[in-house]
C-alpha positions as CSV (number, residue, x, y, z in Angstrom):
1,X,0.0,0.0,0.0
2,X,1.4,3.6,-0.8
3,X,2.5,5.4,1.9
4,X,0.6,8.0,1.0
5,X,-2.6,6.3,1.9
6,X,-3.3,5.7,5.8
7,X,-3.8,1.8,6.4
8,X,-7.8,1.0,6.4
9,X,-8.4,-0.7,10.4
10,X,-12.0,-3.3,10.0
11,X,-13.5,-0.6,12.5
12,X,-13.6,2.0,9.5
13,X,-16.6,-0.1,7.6
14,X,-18.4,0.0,10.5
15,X,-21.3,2.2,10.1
16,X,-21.0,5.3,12.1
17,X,-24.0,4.8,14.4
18,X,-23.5,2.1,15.1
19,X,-20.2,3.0,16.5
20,X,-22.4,5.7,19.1
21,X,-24.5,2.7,21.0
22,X,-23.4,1.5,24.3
23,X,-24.0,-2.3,25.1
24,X,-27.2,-2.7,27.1
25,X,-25.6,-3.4,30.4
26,X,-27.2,-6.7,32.3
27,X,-24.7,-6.8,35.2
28,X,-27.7,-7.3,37.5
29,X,-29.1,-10.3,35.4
30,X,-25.7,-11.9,35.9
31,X,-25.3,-11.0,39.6
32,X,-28.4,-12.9,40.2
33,X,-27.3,-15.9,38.8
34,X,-24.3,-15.6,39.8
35,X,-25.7,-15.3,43.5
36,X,-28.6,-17.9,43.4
37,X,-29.4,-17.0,47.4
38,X,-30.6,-13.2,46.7
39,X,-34.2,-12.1,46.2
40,X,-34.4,-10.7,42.3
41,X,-36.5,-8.6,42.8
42,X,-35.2,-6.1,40.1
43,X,-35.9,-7.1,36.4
44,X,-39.9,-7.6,37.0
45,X,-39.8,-11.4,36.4
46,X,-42.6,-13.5,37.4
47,X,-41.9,-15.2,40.6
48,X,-44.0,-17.9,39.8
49,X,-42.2,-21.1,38.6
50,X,-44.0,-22.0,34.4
51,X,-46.6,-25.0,35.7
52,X,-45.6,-28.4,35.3
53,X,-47.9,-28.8,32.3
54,X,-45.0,-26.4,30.1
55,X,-42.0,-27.9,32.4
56,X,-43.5,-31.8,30.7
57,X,-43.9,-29.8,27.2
58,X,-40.7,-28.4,27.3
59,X,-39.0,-31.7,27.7
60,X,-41.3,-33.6,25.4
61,X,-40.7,-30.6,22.8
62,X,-36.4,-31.3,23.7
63,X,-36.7,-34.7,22.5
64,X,-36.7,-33.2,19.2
65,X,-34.3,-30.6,18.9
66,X,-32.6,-31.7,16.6
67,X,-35.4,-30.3,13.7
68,X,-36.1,-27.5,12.5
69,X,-38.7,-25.2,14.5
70,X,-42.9,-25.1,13.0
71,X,-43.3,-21.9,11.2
72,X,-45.2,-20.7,14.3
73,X,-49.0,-21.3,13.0
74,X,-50.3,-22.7,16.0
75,X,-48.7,-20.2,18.4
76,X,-50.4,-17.1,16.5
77,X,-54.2,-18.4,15.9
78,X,-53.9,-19.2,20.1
79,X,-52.4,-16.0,20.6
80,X,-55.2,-14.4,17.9
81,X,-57.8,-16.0,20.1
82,X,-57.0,-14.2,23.5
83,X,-58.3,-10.8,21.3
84,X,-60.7,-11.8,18.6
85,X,-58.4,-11.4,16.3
86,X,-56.7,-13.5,12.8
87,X,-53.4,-15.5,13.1
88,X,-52.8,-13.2,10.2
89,X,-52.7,-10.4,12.4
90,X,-50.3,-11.7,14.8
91,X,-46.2,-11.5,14.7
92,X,-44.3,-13.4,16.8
93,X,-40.4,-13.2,17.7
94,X,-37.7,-14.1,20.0
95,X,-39.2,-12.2,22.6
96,X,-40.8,-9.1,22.7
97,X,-37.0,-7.1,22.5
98,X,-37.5,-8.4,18.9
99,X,-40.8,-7.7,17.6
100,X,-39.0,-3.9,18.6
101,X,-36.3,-4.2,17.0
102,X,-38.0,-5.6,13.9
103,X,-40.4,-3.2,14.1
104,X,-37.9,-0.5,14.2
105,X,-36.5,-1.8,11.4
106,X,-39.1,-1.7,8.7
107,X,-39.9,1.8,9.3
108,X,-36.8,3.9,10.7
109,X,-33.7,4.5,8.1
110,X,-30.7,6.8,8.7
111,X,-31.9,10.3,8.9
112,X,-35.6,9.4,10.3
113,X,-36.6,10.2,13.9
114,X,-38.5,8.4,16.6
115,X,-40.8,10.0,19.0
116,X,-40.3,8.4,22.9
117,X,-41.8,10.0,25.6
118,X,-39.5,9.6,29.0
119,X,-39.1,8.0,31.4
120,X,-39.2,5.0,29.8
121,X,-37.7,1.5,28.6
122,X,-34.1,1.9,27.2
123,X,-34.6,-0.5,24.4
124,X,-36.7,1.8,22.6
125,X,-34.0,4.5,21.6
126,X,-31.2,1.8,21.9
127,X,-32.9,0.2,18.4
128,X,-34.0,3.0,17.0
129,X,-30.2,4.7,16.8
130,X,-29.1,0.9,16.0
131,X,-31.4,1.7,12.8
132,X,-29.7,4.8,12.1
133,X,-32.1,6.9,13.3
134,X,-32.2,9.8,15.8
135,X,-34.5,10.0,18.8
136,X,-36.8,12.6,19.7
137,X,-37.1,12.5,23.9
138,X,-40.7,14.3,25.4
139,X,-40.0,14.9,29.4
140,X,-43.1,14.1,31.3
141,X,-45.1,16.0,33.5
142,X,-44.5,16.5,37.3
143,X,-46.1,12.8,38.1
144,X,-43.9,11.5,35.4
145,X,-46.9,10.9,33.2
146,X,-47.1,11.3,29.3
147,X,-47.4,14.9,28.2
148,X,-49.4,14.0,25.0
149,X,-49.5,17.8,24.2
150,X,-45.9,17.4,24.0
151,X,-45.6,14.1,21.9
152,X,-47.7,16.2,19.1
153,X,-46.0,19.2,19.4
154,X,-42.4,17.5,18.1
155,X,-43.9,15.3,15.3
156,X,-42.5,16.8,12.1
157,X,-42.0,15.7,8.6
158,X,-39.1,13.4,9.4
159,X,-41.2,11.4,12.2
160,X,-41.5,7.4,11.4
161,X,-42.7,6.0,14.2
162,X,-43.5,6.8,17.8
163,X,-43.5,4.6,21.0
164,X,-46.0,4.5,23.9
165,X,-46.1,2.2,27.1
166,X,-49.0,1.2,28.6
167,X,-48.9,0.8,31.7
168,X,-45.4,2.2,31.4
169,X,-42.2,1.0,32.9
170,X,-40.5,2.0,35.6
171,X,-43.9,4.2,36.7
172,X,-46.6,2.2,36.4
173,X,-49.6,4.4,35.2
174,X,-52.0,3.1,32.6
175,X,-52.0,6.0,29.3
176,X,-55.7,7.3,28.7
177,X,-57.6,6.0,25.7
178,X,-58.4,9.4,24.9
179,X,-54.8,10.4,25.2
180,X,-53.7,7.1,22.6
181,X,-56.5,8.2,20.1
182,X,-55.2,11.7,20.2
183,X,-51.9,10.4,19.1
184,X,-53.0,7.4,16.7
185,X,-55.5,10.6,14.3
186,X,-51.7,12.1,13.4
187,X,-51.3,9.0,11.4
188,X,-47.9,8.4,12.5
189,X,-46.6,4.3,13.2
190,X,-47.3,4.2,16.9
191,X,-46.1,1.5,18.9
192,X,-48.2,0.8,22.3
193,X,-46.4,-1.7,24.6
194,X,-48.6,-4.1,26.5
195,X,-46.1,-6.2,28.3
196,X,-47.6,-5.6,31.8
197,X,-51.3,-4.8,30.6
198,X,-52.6,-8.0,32.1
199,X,-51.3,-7.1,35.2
200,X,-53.7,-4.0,35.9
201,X,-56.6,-4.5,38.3
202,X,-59.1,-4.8,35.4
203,X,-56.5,-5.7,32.4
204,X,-58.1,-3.5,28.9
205,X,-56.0,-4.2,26.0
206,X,-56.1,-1.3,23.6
207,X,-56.5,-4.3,20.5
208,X,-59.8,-3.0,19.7
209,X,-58.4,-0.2,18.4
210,X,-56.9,-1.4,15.9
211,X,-59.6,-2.3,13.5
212,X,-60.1,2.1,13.7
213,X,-55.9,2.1,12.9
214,X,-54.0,0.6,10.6
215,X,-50.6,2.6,12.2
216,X,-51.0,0.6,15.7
217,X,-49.2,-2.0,16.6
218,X,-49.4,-3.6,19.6
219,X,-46.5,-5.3,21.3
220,X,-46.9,-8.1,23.9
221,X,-44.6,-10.6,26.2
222,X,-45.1,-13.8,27.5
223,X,-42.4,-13.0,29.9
224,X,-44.5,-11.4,32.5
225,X,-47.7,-12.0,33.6
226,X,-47.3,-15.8,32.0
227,X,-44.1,-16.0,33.9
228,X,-41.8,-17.9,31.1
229,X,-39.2,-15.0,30.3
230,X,-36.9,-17.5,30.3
231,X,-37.9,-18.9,26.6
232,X,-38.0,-15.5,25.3
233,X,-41.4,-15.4,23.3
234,X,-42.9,-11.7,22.3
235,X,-45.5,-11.1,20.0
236,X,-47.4,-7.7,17.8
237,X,-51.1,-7.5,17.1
238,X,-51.3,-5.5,14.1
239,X,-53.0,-4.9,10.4
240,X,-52.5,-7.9,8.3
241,X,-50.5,-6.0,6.0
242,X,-48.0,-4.5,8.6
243,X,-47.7,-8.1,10.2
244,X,-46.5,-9.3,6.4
245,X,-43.9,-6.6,6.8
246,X,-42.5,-8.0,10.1
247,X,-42.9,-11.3,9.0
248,X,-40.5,-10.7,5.8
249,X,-38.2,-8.6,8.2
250,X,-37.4,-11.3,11.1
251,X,-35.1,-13.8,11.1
252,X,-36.4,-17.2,10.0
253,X,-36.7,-19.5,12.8
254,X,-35.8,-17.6,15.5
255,X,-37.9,-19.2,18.3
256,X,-37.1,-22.6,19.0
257,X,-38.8,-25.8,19.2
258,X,-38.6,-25.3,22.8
259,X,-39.7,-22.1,22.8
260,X,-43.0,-22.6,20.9
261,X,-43.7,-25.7,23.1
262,X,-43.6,-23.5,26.8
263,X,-45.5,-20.5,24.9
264,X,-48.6,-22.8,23.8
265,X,-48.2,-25.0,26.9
266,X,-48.6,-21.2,28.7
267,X,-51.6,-21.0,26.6
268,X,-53.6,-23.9,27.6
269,X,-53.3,-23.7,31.5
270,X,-55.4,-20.6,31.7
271,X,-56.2,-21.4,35.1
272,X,-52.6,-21.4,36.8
273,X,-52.4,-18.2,34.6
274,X,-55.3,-16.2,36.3
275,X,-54.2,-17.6,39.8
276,X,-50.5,-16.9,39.6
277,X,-51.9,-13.0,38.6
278,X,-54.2,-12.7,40.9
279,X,-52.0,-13.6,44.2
280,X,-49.2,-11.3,41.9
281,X,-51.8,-8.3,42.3
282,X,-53.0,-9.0,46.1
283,X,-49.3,-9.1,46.9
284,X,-48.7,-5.8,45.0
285,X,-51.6,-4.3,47.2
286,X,-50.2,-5.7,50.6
287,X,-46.7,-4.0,49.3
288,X,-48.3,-0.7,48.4
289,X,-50.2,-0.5,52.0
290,X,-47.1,-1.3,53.7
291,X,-44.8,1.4,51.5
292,X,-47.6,3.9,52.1
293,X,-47.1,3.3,55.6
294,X,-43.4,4.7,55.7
295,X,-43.0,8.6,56.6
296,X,-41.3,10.6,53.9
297,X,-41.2,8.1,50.9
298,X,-43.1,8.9,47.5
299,X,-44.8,5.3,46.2
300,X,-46.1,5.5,42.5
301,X,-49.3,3.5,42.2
302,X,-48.6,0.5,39.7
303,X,-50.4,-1.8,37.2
304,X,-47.5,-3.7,36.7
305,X,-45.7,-6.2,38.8
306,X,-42.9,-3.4,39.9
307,X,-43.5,-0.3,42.4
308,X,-41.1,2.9,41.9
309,X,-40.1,4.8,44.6
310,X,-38.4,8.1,45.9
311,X,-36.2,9.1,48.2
312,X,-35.8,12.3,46.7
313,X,-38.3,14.5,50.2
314,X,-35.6,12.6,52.4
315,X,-32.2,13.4,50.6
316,X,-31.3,10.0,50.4
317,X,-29.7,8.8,47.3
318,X,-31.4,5.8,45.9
319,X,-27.9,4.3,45.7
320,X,-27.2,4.2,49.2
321,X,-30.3,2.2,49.1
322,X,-29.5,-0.3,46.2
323,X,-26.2,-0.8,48.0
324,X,-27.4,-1.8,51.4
325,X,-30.3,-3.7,50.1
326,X,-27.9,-5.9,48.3
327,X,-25.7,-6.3,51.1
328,X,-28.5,-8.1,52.6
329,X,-29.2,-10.5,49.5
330,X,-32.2,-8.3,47.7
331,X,-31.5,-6.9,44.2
332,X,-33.7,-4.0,43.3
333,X,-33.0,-1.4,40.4
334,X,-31.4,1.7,40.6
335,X,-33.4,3.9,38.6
336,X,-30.6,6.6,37.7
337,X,-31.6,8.2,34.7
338,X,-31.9,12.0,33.5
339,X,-35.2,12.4,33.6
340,X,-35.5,11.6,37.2
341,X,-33.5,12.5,40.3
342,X,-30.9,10.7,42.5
343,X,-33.6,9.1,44.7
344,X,-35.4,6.4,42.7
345,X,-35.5,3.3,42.5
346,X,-37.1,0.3,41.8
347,X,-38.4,-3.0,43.2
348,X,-40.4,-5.9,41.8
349,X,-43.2,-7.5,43.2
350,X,-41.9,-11.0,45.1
351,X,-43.4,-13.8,46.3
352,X,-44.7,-12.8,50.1
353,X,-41.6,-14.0,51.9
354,X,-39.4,-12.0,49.4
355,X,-41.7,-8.7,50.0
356,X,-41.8,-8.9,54.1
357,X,-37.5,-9.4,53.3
358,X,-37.4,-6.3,51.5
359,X,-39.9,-4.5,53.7
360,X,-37.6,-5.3,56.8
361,X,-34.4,-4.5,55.2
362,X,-35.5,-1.2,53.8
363,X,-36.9,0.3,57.2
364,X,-33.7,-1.4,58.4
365,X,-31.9,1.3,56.4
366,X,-34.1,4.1,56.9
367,X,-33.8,3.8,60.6
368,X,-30.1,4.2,60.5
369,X,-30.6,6.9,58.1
């Protein structure tokens, strides 16, 4: 090579935005499994074991790993069932972390911006600047709800697509179906993500919707409320022709044999699925009560299986907090982002033992405090 022509490194094809995204940090994931004795209560995982009518599946479905994955059929017409809908309107992924990024995909290019109201789940801007596109962030109002008035105030001739939580994560509010319609009349791709909606005290999918709007697309997990995170199955409810889009986007066969197997299995024990949600919800109550009870502490009501908190009226820095908890073998989140102070954090709802742990532990600290 001339000299007069610097040496070309592999990182110079790399595309530039690429280059700009931070790996999504899951240190706490591997803490826990590293530490098998602590209480996890900080990635909202279902404490309830899958029943032992998906453990059998999933080893029945093992015994033939060794071919190729179903195309999925029978997973989407269940799945269609739970909302009146068609198989034909229903995508599903390795997890819902990929019906987002596949969504992401088929309607954000470089140049194109994204519309995500904070605070929020990181994934959402993370793929969208993965996609080469740039992300529009709306502050919320003083309760850390959507500003709506905001969202359609910065939609502008470059806007592709637009993402909505509901309830939202790490709050915990449910988004008014006036507020959603407001936003889905612009027109614009809007993504409204259910993953917790079966959680609320009377779950109301916004699915119905969708026969008024072809633009919404509703994401789901089975990670949650059906408690099998684990084997990673997410799905969209969407028009028939956007589901074809996603369909030609993903990856073929990326949910395994496996996979499919605990998802359906999920499916057809209904009943351990309402009971495991309804003692998730009583114990959610019983936490709330008891947090309510504590002097100084703000507790935002939750639909979810997660209650966020702040230390912020006592000048205690949620870290303090994190770091004694875990001391004591409970891991809750640490919710240190822009858009909210030094004082929040995070902790899932546990299984009763795991919740009277963390109750003790955290008056514990405050006491010394």
């Amino acid at each position: 090579m001339s000299s007069k022509h610097r040496a070309i490194g592999v990182e110079d094809f790399i595309v530039p935005w690429v280059k700009k995204v931070k790996l999504y940090n899951t240190n706490h994931i591997m803490y826990a499994w590293n530490h098998p004795s602590v209480d996890r209560l900080m990635s909202n995982e279902n404490f309830h074991p899958p029943s032992e009518h998906v453990v059998n599946s999933v080893v029945e479905a093992a015994r033939k790993g060794n071919l190729y994955p179903q195309d999925g059929m029978s997973l989407r017409e269940k799945l269609a069932k739970l909302d009146n809908l068609k198989a034909e309107q229903v995508f599903i992924a390795n997890g819902s972390l990929e019906v987002i990024d596949v969504i992401t995909r088929i309607f954000i290019s470089p140049g194109d911006e994204a519309i995500i109201p904070f605070p929020t789940y990181p994934m959402y801007e993370l793929r969208v600047t993965l996609a080469g596109g740039t992300v529009q962030i709306i502050s919320p109002k003083k309760d850390l709800t959507y500003d709506v008035n905001k969202v359609l105030e910065h939609i502008n001739r470059k806007t592709r697509l637009l993402f909505l939580v509901n309830p939202n994560n790490p709050i915990g509010n449910v988004l008014p179906e006036n507020d959603l319609i407001r936003v889905l009349d612009t027109g614009i791709p809007t993504v409204v993500d259910e993953a917790y909606y079966e959680l609320e005290d009377e779950p109301r999918s916004m699915s119905f919707l969708l026969r008024l709007y072809p633009n919404l697309i509703i994401v789901r997990t089975m990670s949650k409320a059906w408690g099998i995170a684990g084997f990673r199955i997410g799905y969209s409810l969407a028009s028939d022709r956007i589901t074809d889009y996603l369909n030609r986007m993903r990856i073929t066969c990326s949910i395994g044999t496996v996979n499919m197997a605990a998802a359906i299995s999920a499916l057809d024990t209904i009943d351990y699925f309402h009971k495991q949600n309804t003692e998730t919800k009583e114990l959610r109550k019983e936490l709330g009560e008891e947090l309510d009870k504590i002097g100084g502490i703000h507790v935002f009501p939750s639909s979810g299986n997660f209650m966020l908190i702040d230390l912020g009226a006592l000048g205690i820095n949620a870290e303090e907090v994190v770091s004694y908890l875990l001391q004591n073998n409970i891991q809750v989140r640490l919710m240190n982002r822009p858009e909210l102070g030094p004082g929040f954090f995070r902790v899932t709802i546990g299984n009763r033992e795991q919740n009277k742990r963390f109750l003790h532990k955290f008056r514990e600290f405050l006491s010394e405090k």
